[in-house]
DSSP file (Angstrom, degrees, kcal/mol; ACC not computed):
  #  RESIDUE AA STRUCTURE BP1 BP2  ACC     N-H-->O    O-->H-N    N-H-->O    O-->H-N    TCO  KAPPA ALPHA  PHI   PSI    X-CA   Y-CA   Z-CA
    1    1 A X              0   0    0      0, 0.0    19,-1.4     0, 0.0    18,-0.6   0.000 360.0 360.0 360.0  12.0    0.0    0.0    0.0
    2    2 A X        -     0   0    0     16,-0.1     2,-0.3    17,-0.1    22,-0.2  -0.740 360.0-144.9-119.1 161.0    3.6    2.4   -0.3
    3    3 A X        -     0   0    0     -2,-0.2    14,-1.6    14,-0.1     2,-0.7  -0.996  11.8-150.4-133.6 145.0    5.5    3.3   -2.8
    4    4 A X  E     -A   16   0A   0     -2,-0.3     2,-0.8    12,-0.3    12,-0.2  -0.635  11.6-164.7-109.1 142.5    9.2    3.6   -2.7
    5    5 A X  E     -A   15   0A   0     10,-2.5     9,-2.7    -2,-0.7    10,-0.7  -0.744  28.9-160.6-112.5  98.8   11.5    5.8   -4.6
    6    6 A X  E     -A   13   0A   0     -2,-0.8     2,-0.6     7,-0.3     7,-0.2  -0.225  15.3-122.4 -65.5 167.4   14.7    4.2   -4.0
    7    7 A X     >  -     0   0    0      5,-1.8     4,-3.1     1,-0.1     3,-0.5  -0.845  14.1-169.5-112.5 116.1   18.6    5.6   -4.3
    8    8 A X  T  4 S+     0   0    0     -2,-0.6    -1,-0.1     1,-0.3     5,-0.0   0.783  88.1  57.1 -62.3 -24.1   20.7    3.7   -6.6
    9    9 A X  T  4 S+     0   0    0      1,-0.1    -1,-0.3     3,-0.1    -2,-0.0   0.979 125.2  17.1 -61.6 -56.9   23.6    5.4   -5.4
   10   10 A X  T  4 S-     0   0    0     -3,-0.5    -2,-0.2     2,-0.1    -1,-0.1   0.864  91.8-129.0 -96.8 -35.8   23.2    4.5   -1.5
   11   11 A X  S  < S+     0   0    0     -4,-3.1    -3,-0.2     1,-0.2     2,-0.1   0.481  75.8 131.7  82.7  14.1   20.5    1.2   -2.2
   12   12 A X        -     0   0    0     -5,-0.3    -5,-1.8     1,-0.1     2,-0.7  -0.245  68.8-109.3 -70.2 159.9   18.7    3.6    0.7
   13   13 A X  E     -A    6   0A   0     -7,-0.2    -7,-0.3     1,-0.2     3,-0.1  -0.844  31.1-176.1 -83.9 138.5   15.0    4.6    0.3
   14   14 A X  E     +     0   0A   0     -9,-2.7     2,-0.2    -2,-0.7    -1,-0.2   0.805  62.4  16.1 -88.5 -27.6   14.9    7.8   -0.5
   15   15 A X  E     -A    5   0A   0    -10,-0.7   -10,-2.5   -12,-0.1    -1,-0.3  -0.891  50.4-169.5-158.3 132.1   10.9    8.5   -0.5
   16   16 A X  E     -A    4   0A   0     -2,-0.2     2,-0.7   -12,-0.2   -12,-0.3  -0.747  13.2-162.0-118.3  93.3    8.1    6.5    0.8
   17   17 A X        -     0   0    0    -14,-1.6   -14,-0.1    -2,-0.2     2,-0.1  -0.458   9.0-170.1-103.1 117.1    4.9    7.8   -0.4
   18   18 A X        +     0   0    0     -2,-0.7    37,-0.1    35,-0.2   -16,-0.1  -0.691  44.2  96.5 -92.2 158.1    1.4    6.7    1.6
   19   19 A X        +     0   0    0    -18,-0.6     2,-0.3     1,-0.6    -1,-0.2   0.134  52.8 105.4 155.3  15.3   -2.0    7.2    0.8
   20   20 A X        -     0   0    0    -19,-1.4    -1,-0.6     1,-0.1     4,-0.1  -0.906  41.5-164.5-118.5 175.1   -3.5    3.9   -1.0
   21   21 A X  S    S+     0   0    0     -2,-0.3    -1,-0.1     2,-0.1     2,-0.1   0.120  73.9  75.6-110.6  12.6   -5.8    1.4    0.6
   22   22 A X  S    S-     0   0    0    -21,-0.1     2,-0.3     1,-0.0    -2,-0.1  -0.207 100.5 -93.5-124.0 177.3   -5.2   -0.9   -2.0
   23   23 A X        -     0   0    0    -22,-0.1    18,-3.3    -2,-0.1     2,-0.3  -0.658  54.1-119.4 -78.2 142.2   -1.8   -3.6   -2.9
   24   24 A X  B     -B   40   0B   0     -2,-0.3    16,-0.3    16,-0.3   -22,-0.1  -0.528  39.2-179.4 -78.4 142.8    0.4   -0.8   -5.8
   25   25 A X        +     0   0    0     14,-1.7     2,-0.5    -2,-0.3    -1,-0.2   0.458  65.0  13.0-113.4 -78.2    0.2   -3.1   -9.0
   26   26 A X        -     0   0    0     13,-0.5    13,-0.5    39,-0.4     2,-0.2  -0.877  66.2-174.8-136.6 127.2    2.0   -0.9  -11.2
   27   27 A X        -     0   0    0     -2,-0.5     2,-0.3    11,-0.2    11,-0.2  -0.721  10.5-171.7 -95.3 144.6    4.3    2.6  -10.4
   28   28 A X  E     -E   37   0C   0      9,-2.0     9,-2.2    -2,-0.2     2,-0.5  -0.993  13.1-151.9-138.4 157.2    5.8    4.8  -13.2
   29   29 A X  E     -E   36   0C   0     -2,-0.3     7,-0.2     7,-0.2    41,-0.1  -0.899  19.7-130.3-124.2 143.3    8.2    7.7  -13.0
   30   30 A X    >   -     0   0    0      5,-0.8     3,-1.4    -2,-0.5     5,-0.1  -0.211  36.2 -96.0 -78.7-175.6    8.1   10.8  -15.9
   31   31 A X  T 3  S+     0   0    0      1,-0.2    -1,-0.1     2,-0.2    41,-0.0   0.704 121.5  52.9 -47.5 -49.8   11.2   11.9  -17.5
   32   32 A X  T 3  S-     0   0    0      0, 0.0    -1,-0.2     0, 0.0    -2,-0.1   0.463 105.9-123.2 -65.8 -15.4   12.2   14.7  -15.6
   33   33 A X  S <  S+     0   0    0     -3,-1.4    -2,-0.2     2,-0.1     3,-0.1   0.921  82.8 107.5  62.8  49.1   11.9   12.5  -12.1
   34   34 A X        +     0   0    0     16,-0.1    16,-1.6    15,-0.1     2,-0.2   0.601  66.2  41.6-142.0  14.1    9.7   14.7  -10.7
   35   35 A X  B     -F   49   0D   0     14,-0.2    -5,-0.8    15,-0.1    14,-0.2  -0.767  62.7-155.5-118.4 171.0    6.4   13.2  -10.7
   36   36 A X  E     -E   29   0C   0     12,-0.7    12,-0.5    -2,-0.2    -7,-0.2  -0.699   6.7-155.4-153.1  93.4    5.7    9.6   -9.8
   37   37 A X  E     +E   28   0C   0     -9,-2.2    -9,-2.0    10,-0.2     2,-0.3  -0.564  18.5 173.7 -69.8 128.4    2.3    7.7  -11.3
   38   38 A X  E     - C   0  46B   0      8,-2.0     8,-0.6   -11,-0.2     2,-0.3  -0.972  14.1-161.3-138.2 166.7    1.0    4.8   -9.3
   39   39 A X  E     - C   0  45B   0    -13,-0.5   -14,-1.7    -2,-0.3   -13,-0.5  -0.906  17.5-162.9-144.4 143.1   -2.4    2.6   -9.7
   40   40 A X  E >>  -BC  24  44B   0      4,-1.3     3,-7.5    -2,-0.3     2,-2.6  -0.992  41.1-113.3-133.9 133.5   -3.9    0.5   -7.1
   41   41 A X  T 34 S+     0   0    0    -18,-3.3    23,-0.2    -2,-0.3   -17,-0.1   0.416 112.7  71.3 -46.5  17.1   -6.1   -2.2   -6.2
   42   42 A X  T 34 S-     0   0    0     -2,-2.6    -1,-0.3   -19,-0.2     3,-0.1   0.491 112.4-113.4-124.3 -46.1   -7.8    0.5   -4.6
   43   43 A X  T <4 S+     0   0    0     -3,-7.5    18,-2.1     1,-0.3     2,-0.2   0.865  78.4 103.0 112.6   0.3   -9.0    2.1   -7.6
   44   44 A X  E  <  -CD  40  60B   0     -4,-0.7    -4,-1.3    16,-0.2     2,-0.4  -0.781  55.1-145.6-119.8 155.4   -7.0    5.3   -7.5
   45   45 A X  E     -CD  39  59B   0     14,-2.0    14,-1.0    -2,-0.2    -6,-0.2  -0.889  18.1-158.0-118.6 125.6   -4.2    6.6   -9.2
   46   46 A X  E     -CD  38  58B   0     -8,-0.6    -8,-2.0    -2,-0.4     2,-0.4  -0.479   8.3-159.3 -87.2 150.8   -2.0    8.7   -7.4
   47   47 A X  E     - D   0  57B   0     10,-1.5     9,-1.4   -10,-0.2    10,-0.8  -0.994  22.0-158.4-152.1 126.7    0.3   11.0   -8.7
   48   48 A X  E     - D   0  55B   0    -12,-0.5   -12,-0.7    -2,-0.4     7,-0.3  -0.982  25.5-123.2-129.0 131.4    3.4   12.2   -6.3
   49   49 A X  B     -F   35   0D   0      5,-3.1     4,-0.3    -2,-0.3   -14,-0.2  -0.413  20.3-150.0 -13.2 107.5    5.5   14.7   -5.9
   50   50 A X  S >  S+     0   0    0    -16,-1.6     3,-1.0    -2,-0.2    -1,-0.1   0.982  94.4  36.8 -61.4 -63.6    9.4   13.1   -5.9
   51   51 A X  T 3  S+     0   0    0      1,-0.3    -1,-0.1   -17,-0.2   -16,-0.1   0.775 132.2  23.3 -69.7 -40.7   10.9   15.9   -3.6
   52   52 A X  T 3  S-     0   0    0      2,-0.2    -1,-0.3   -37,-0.0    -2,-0.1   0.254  95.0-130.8-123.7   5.4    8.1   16.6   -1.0
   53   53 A X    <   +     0   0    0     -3,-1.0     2,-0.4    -4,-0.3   -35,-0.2   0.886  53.7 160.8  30.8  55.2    6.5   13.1   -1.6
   54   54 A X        -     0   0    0    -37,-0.1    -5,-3.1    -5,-0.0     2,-0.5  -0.887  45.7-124.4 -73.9 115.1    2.9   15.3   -2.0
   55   55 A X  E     -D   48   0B   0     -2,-0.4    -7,-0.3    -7,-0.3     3,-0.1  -0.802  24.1-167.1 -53.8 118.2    0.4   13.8   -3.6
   56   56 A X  E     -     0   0B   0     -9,-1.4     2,-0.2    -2,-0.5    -8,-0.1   0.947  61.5 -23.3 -80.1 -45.0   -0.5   16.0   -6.2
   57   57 A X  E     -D   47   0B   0    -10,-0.8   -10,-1.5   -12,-0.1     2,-0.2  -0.754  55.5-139.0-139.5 167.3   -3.9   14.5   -7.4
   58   58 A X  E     -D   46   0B   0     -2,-0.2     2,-0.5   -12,-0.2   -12,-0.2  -0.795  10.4-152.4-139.3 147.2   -5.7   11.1   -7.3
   59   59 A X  E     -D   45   0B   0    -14,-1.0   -14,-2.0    -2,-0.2     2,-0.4  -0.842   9.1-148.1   9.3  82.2   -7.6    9.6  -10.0
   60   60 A X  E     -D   44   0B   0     -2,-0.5   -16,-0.2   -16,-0.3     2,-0.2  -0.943  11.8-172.7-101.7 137.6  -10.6    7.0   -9.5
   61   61 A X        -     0   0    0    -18,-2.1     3,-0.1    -2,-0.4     4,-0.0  -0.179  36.6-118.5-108.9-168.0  -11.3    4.7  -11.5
   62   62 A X  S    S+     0   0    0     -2,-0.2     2,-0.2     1,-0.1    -1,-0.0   0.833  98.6  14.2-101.1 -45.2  -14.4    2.1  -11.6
   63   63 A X  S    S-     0   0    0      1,-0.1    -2,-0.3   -20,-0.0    -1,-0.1  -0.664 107.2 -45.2-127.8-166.7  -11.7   -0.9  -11.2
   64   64 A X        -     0   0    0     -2,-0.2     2,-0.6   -23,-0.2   -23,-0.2  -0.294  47.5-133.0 -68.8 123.4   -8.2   -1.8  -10.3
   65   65 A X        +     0   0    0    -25,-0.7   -39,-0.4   -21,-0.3   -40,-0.2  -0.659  38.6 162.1 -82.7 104.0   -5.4    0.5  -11.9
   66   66 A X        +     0   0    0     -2,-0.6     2,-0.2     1,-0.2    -1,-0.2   0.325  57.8  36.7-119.3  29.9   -3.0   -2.1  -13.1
   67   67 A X        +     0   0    0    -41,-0.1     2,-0.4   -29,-0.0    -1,-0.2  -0.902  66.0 177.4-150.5 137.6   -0.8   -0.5  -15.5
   68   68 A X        +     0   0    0     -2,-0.2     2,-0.4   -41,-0.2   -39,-0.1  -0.975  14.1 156.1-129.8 133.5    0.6    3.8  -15.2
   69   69 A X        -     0   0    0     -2,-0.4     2,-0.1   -41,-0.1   -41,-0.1  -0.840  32.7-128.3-175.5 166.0    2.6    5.3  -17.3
   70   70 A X        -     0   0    0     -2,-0.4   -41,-0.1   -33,-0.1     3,-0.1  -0.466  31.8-105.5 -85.2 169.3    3.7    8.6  -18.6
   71   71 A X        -     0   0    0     -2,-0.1     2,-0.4     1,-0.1   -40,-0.1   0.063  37.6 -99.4 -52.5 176.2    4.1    9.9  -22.1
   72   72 A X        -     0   0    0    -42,-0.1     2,-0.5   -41,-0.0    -1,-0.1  -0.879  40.2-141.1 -80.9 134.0    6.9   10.3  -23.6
   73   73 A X        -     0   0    0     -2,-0.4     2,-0.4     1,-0.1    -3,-0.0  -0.902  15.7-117.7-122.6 131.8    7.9   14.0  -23.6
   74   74 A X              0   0    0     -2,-0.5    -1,-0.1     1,-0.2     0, 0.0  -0.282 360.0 360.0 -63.0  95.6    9.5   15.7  -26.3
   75   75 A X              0   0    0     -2,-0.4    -1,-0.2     0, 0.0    -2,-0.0   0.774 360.0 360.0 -54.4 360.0   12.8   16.9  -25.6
């Protein structure tokens, strides 16, 4: 029901982000690192802040969010 942003550098967590009620199925992170998409058995998708781990929005859906991802963004 977390999501983790790990540091590849340290293998530390860097970021834990709460707020679903659900098992996470599938997390994505955009391009810039500074958002974080996740979907949940829950029914939401939550959309975080990396640095302040703020959820910025959530998303409900009718059933279980198993697949997030961002766009591709045009450099």
């Amino acid at each position: 029901m977390t999501v983790k942003l790990w540091d590849v550098q340290t293998g530390g967590v860097a970021k834990t982000f709460h707020g679903h009620t659900g098992a996470v199925w599938s997390v994505s992170i955009s391009a810039d690192h500074t958002r974080v998409a996740s979907g949940s058995f829950d029914d939401i998708v939550h959309l975080w802040n990396t640095q302040t781990g703020e959820c910025l929005c959530q998303i409900r859906h009718q059933d279980t969010v198993e697949h997030v991802i961002f766009s591709p963004m045009d450099p």
